[in-house]
C-alpha positions as CSV (number, residue, x, y, z in Angstrom):
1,X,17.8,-25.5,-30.4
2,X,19.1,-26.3,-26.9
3,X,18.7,-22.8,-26.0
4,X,15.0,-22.6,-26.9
5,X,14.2,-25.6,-25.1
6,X,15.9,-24.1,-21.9
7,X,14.3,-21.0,-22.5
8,X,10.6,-22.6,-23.1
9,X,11.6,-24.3,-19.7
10,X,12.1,-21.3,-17.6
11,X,9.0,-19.8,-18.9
12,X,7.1,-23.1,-18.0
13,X,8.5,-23.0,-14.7
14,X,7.7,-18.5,-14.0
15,X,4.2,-19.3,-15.3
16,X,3.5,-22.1,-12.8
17,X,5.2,-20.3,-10.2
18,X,3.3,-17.0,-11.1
19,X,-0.3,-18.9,-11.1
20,X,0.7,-21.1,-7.9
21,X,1.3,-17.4,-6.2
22,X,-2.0,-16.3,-7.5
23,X,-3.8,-19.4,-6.2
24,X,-2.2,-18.6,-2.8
25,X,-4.8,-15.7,-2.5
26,X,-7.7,-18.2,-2.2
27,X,-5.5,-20.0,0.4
28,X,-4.9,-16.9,2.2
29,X,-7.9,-16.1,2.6
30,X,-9.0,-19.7,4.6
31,X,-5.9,-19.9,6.5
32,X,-5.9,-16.2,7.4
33,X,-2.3,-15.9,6.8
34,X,-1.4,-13.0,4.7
35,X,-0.6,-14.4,0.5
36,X,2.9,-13.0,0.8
37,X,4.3,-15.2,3.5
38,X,3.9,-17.7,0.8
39,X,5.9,-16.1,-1.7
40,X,8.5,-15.0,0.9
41,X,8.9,-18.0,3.1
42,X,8.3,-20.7,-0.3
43,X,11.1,-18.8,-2.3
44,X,13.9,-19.0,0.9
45,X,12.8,-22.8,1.1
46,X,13.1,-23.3,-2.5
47,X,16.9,-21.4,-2.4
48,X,18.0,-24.1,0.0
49,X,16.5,-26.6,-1.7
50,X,17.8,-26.1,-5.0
51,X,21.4,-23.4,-4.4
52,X,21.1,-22.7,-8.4
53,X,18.2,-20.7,-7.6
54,X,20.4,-18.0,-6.3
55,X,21.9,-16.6,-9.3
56,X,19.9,-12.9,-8.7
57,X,22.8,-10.6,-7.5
58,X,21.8,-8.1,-4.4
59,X,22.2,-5.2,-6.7
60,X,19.4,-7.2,-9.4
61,X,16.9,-7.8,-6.4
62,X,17.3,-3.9,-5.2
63,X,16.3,-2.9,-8.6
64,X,13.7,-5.6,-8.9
65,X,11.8,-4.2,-5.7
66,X,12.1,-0.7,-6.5
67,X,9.9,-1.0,-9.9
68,X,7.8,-3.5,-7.9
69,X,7.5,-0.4,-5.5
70,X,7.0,2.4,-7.9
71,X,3.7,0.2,-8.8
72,X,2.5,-0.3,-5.8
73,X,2.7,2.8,-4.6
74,X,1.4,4.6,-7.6
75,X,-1.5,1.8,-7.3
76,X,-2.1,3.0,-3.3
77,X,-2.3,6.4,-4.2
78,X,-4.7,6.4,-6.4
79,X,-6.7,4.0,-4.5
80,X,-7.3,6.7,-1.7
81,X,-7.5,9.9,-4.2
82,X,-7.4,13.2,-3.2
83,X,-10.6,13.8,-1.2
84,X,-9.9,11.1,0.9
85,X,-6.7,11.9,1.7
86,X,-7.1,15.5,2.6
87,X,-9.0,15.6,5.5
88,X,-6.8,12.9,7.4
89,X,-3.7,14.8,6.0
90,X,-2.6,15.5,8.8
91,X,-3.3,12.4,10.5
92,X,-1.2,10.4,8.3
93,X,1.2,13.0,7.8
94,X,1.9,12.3,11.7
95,X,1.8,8.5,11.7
96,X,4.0,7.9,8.5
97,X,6.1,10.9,9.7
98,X,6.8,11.2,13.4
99,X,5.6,7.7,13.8
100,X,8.7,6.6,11.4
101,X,11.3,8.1,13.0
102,X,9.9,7.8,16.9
103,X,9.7,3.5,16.0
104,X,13.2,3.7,14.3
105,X,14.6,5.6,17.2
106,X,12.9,3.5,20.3
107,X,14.2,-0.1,18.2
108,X,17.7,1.5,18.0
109,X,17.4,1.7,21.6
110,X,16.5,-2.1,21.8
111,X,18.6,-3.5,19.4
112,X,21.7,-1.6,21.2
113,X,20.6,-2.6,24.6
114,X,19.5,-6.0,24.3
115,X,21.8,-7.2,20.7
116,X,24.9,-5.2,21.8
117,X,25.3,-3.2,18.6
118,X,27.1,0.3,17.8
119,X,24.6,3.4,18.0
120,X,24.5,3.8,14.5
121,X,24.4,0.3,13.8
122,X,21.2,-0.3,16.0
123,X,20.0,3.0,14.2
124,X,20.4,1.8,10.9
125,X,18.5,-2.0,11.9
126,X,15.7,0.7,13.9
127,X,14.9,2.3,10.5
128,X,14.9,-0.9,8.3
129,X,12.2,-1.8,10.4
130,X,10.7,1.0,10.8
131,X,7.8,1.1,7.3
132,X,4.8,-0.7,7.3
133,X,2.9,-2.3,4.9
134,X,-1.1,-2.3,4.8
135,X,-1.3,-4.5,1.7
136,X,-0.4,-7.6,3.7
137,X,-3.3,-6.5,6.2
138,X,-5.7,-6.0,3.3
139,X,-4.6,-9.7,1.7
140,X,-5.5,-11.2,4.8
141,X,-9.2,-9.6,5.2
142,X,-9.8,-10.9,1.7
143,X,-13.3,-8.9,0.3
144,X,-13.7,-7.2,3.6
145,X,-12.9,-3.5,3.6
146,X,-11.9,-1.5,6.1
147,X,-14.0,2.2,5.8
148,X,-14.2,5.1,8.3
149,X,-10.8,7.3,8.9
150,X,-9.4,3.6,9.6
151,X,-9.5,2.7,6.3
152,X,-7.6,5.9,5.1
153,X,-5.0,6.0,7.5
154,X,-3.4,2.6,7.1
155,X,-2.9,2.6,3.5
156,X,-2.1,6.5,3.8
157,X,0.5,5.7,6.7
158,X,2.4,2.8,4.5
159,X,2.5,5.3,1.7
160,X,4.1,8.0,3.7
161,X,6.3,6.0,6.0
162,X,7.8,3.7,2.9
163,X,9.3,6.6,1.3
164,X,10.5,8.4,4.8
165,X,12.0,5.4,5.7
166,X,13.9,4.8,2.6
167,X,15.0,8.6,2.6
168,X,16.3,8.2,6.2
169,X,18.3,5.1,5.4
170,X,19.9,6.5,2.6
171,X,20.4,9.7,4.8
172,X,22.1,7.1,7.2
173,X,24.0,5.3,4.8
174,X,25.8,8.4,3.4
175,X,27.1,9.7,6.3
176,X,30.4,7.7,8.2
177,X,30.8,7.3,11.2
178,X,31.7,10.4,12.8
179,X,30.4,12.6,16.0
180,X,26.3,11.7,16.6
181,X,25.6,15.5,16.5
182,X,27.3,15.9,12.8
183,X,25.9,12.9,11.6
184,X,22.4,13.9,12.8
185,X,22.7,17.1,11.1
186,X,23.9,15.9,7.7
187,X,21.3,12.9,7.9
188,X,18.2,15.6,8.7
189,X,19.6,17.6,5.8
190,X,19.5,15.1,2.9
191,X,15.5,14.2,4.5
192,X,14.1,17.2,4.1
193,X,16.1,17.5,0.6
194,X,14.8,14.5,-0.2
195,X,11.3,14.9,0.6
196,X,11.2,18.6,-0.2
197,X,11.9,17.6,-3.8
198,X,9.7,14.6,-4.0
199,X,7.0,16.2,-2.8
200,X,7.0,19.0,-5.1
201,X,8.1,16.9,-8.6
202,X,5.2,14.4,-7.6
203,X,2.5,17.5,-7.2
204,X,3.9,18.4,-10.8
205,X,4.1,15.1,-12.4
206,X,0.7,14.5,-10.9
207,X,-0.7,17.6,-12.2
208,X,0.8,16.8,-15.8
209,X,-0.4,13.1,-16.0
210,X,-3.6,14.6,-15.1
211,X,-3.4,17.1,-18.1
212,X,-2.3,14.6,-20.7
213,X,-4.9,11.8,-18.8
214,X,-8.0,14.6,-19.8
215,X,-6.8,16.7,-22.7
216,X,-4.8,14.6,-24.9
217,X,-6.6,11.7,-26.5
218,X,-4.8,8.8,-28.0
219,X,-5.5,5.8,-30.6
220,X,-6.6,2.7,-28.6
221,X,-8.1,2.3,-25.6
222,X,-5.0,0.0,-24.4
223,X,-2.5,3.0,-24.4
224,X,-4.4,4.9,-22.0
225,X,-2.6,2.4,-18.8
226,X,0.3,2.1,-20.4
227,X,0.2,6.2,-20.4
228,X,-0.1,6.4,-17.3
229,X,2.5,3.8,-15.9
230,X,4.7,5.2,-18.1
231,X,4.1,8.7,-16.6
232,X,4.8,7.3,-12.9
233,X,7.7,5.6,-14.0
234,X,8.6,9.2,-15.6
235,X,8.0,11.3,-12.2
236,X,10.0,8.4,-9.8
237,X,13.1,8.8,-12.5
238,X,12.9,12.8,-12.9
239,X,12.9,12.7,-8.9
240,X,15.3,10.3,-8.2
241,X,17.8,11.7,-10.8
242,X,17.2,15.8,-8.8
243,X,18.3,13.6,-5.4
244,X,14.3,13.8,-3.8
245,X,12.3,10.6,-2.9
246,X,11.0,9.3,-6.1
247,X,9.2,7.0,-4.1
248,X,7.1,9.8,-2.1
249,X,7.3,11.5,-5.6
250,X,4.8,8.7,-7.4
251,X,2.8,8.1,-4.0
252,X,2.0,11.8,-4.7
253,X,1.0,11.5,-8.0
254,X,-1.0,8.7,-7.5
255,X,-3.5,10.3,-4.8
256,X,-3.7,13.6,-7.2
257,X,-4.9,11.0,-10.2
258,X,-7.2,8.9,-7.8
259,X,-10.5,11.0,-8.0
260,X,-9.5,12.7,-11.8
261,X,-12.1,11.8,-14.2
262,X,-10.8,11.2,-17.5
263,X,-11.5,9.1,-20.5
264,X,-11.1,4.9,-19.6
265,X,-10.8,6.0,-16.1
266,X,-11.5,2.8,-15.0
267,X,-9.9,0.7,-17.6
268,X,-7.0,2.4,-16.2
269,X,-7.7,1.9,-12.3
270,X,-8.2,-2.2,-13.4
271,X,-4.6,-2.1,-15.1
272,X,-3.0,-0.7,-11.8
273,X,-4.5,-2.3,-9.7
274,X,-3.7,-6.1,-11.1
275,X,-0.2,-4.5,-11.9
276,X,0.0,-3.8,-8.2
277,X,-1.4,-7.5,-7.0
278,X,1.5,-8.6,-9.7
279,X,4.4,-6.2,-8.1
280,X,3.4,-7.4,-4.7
281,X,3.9,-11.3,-5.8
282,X,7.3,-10.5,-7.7
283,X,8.8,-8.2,-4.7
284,X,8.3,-11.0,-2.0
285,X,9.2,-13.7,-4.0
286,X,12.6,-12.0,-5.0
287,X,13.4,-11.0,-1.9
288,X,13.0,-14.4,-0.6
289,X,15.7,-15.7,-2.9
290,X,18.4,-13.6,-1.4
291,X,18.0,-15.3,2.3
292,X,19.5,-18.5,3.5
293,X,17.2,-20.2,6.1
294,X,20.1,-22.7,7.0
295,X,22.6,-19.6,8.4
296,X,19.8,-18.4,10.8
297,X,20.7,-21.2,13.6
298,X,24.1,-20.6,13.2
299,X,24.0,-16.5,13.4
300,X,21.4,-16.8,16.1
301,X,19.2,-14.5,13.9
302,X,15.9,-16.6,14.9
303,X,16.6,-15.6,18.6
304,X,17.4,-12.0,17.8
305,X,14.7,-11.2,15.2
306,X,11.7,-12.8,17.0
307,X,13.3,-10.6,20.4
308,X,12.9,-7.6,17.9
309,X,9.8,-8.7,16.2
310,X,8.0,-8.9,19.8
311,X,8.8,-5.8,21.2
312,X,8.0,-4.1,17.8
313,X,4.6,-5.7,17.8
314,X,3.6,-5.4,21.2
315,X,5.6,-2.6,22.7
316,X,7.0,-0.3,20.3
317,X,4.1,0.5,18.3
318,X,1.2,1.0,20.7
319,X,3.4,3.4,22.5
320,X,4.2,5.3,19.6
321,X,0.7,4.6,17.9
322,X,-0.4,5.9,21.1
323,X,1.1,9.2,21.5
324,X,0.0,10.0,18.1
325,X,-3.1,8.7,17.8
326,X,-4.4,10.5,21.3
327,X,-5.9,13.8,20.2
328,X,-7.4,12.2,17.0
329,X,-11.1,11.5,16.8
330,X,-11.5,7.8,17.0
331,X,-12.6,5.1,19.0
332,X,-10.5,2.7,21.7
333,X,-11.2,-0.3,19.0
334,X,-9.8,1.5,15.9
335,X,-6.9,3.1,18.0
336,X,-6.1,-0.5,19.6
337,X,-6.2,-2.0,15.8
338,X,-4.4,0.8,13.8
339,X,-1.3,0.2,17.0
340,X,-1.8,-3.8,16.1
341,X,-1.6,-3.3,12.5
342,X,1.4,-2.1,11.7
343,X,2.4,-4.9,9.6
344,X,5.9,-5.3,8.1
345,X,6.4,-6.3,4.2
346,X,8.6,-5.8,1.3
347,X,10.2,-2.8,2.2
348,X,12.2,-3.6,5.7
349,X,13.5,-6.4,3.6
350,X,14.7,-4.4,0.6
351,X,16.3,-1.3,3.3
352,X,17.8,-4.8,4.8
353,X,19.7,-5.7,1.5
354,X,20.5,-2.0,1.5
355,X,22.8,-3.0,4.7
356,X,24.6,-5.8,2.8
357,X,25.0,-3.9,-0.5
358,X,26.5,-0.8,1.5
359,X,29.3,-3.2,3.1
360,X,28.1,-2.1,7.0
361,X,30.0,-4.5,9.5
362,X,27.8,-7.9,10.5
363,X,25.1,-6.7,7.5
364,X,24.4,-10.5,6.6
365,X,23.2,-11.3,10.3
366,X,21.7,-7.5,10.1
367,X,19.9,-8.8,6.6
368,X,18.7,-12.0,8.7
369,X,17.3,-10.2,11.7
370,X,15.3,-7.8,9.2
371,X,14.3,-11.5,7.6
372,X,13.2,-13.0,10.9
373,X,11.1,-9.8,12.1
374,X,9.3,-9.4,8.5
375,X,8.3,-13.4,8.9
376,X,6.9,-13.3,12.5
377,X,5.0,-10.0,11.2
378,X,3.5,-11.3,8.2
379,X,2.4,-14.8,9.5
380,X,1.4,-14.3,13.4
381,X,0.5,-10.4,13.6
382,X,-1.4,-11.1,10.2
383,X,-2.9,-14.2,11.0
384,X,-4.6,-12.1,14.0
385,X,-5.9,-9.4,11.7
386,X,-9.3,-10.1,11.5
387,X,-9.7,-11.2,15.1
388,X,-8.3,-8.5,15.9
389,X,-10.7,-6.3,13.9
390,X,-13.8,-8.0,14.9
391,X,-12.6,-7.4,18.8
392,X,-12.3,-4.0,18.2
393,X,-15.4,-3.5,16.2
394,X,-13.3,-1.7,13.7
395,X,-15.9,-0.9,11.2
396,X,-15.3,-2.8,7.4
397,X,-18.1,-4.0,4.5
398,X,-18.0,-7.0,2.6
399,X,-17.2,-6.8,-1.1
400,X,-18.4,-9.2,-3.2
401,X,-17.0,-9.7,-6.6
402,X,-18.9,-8.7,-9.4
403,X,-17.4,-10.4,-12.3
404,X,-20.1,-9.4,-15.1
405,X,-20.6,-5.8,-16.3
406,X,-23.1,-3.8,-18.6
407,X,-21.7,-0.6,-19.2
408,X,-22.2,2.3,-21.8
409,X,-19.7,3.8,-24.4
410,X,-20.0,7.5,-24.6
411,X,-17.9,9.8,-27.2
412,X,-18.0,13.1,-25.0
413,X,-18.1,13.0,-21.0
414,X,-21.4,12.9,-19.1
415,X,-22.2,15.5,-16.9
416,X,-25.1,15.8,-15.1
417,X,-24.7,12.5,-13.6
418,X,-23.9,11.1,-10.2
419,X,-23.0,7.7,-8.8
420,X,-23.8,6.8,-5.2
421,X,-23.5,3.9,-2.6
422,X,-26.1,4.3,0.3
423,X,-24.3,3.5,3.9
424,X,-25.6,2.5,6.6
425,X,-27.5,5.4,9.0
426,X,-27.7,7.6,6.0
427,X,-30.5,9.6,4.9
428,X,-30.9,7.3,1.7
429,X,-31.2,3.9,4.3
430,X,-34.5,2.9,4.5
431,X,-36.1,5.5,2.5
432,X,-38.6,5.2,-0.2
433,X,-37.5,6.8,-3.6
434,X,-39.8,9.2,-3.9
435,X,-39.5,10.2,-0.5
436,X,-36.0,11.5,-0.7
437,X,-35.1,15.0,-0.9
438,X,-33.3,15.7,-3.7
439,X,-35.0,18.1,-6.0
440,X,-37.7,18.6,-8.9
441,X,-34.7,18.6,-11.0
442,X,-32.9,14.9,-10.3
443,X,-33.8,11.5,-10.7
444,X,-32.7,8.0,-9.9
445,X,-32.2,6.1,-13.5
446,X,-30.8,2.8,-11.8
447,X,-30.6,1.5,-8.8
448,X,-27.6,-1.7,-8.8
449,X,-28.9,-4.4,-5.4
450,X,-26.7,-7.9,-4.7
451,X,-24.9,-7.7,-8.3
452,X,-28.2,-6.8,-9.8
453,X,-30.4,-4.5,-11.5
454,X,-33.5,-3.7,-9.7
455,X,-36.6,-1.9,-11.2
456,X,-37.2,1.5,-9.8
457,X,-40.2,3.6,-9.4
458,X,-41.0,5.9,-6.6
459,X,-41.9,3.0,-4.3
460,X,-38.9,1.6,-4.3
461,X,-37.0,1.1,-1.1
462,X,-33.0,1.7,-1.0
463,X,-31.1,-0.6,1.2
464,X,-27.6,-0.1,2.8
465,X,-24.7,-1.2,0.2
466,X,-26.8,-0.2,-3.0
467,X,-25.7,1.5,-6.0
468,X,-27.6,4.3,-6.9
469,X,-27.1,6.2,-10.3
470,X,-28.1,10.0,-10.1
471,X,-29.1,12.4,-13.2
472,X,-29.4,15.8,-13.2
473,X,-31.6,18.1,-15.7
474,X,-30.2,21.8,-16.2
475,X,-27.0,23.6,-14.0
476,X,-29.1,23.0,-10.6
477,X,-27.2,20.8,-8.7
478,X,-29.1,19.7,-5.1
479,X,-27.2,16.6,-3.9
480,X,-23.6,16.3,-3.4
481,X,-21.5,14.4,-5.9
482,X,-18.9,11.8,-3.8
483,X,-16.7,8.7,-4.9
484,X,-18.4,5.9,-4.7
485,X,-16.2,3.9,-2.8
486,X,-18.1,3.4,0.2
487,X,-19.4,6.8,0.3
488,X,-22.9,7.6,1.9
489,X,-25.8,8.9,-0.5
490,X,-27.4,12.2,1.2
């Protein structure tokens, strides 16, 4: 019985742990430091502390962080959906792209000019650093959302530059070191392999989940999540094992599921989305068990990382943020807060442990560096986030939870029916029901104000933030159906 009392023990411990990391949110959100500096600077406390914490091998962590990964960036995808997403394209195409490879390449420079290290050394600790990670900004702004392009292109950039960056590391990693030119050459190669094949398994895998999400029905409501996480798990696995980026791969499925109606739709946006809070808790926590804050004085990692973690904040980015960004229509304010907002997170930390696992020379300090830069990211940049935001009148709504819902079961799909939000300088704002222009053949059947249900008739005046609920009588259709994530009504 020994056994089950240990057992019953470690459970008691994870479940404290897991709701002292969930309580962290509410903290977060009055400190204004990002929820995941918790997780990531209370676990490398907690490994000095107690040493028998450290029992996760580097190899256990890696795989840890990759499923932690696959959810998250299943979850982002389908969080901006496909008509978001295609007209900034593009845009985020060039940031999560270009903008990868132009910060790992001007860091290399640093960290072999100002640290001393080999070329391909400094390139390797360049493109570590290199991803971003919007979900740390969006914990610290708590229930204000970011909309405009803004709001697509920072969760669109982390989505596309996570996956580049991990493609370019393993590019890196495979080669040896040989002549620059050949190991440019073979590194480029296994890229565009890599994100050739990811690309076009996660258009497929998308395209089947959304076949099997709309056609085939199945017993209980609960299976339709576990369907779907199965399916991304599916599409990462079938990538991984042709040699593409499984990561891009799900990131890619997720945004061609995000505006798909199907049956439980949202049942099944709820499941991902906690499932993506929960892989965001379990990724920093695990990765802060793998780093020893007492080496750091020692190594002279502290001095080296918060060298890095400067110039990448305040140097590095806005000048390749601003190269990029110059031709794209968008104010001074958003421009100045999408260069200040390129936050690091989980994913620096896990290419770090790449370093160590791959046996390159001085990895641990490497590792520590990557530790150090990830820390001064999460807590200072973060903590400046919504400073920063206001400053740059960067344009965001609040969200306030609405934690009571009346809602109707239906056998068949409705059609002929459209849900709105009105936003601010829209047609809708301001004007009286029966004074909008939307046909003989469409009428408002509820109108959702502050959490509530309001009374409509044609006197009724819509405000800016309310939920309007559209229905249509015969194939006419006079108004524009959009997502009603902070989309305006015409």
């Amino acid at each position: 019985m020994e056994g089950v009392w240990s057992f019953g023990l470690a459970v008691l411990i994870v479940a404290l742990a897991g709701m002292a990391a969930l309580g962290s949110n509410w903290v977060s959100e009055r400190a204004r430091i990002p929820a995941p500096a918790f997780f990531l600077v209370g676990t490398a406390v907690a490994v000095d502390v107690f040493p028998q914490l450290r029992k996760l091998s580097m190899a256990t962590v890696q795989d840890v962080v990759t499923i932690a990964l696959v959810v998250l960036l299943f979850q982002g995808g389908m969080d901006i959906g496909w008509r978001r997403f295609k007209p900034e394209a593009r845009a985020i195409l060039s940031i999560g792209v270009l903008g990868t490879f132009a910060t790992a390449g001007l860091l290399a420079v640093a960290a072999h000019l100002l640290l001393g290290l080999d070329w391909r050394i400094a390139m390797l600790l360049g493109t570590a650093l290199a991803p971003t990670d919007p979900a740390v900004v969006f914990s610290v702004l708590g229930r204000r959302k970011i909309t405009g392009r803004t709001g697509v292109l920072l969760p669109g950039e982390s989505g596309a530059n996570d996956p580049v960056g991990i493609a370019l590391m393993a590019g890196l990693l495979g080669t040896s070191a040989g002549s620059a030119l050949g190991t440019a050459g073979h590194t480029s190669l296994l890229f565009v392999q890599e994100m050739a094949i990811g690309a076009v398994l996660g258009a497929a895998g998308g395209w089947g989940l959304k076949f099997l999400m709309r056609k085939v029905p199945l017993p209980a409501e609960g299976l339709y999540p576990l369907r779907t996480l199965a399916g991304a798990f599916a599409v990462y696995g079938l990538t991984t094992v042709a040699h593409g980026s499984g990561f891009l791969a799900v990131f890619v499925a997720g945004v061609l599921l995000g505006d798909v109606r199907a049956p439980y739709k949202k049942e099944i946006e709820r499941f991902h989305t906690a499932l993506g809070s929960l892989g965001e808790i379990v990724a920093f926590a695990v990765l802060g068990l793998t780093v020893p804050l007492w080496t750091f004085t020692r190594e002279g990692a502290w001095t080296d990382g918060l060298l890095l973690a400067v110039l990448l904040a305040f140097v590095v980015r806005p000048v390749v943020m601003a190269a990029l960004l110059w031709r794209m229509r968008l104010s001074i304010g958003e421009r100045v807060f999408l260069a200040f907002t390129g936050l690091k997170g989980a994913v620096p930390v896990l290419l770090g442990s790449y370093l160590v696992s791959s046996g390159v020379p001085d990895a641990d300090r490497l590792y520590d560096v990557v530790f150090v830069v990830v820390v001064f990211s999460v807590i200072v940049q973060g903590s400046l986030v919504p400073t920063v935001a206001r400053l740059c009148k960067v344009p965001m709504r609040s969200v306030e939870l609405e934690p009571w819902a009346l809602g109707v079961r239906l056998k068949d799909r409705p059609e002929g029916v459209a849900r709105h939000v009105v936003e601010e300088g829209s047609a809708a704002d301001g004007s009286r029901v029966d004074g909008l222009d939307i046909g003989e053949d469409t009428w408002i059947s509820m109108v959702v104000r502050e959490g509530g249900i309001i009374p409509v008739s044609g006197s009724t005046q819509l405000r800016v933030g309310d939920e309007v609920l559209l229905r249509f009588s015969g194939c006419r259709r006079v108004v524009t159906v959009h997502d009603p994530r902070g989309m305006p009504m015409r």
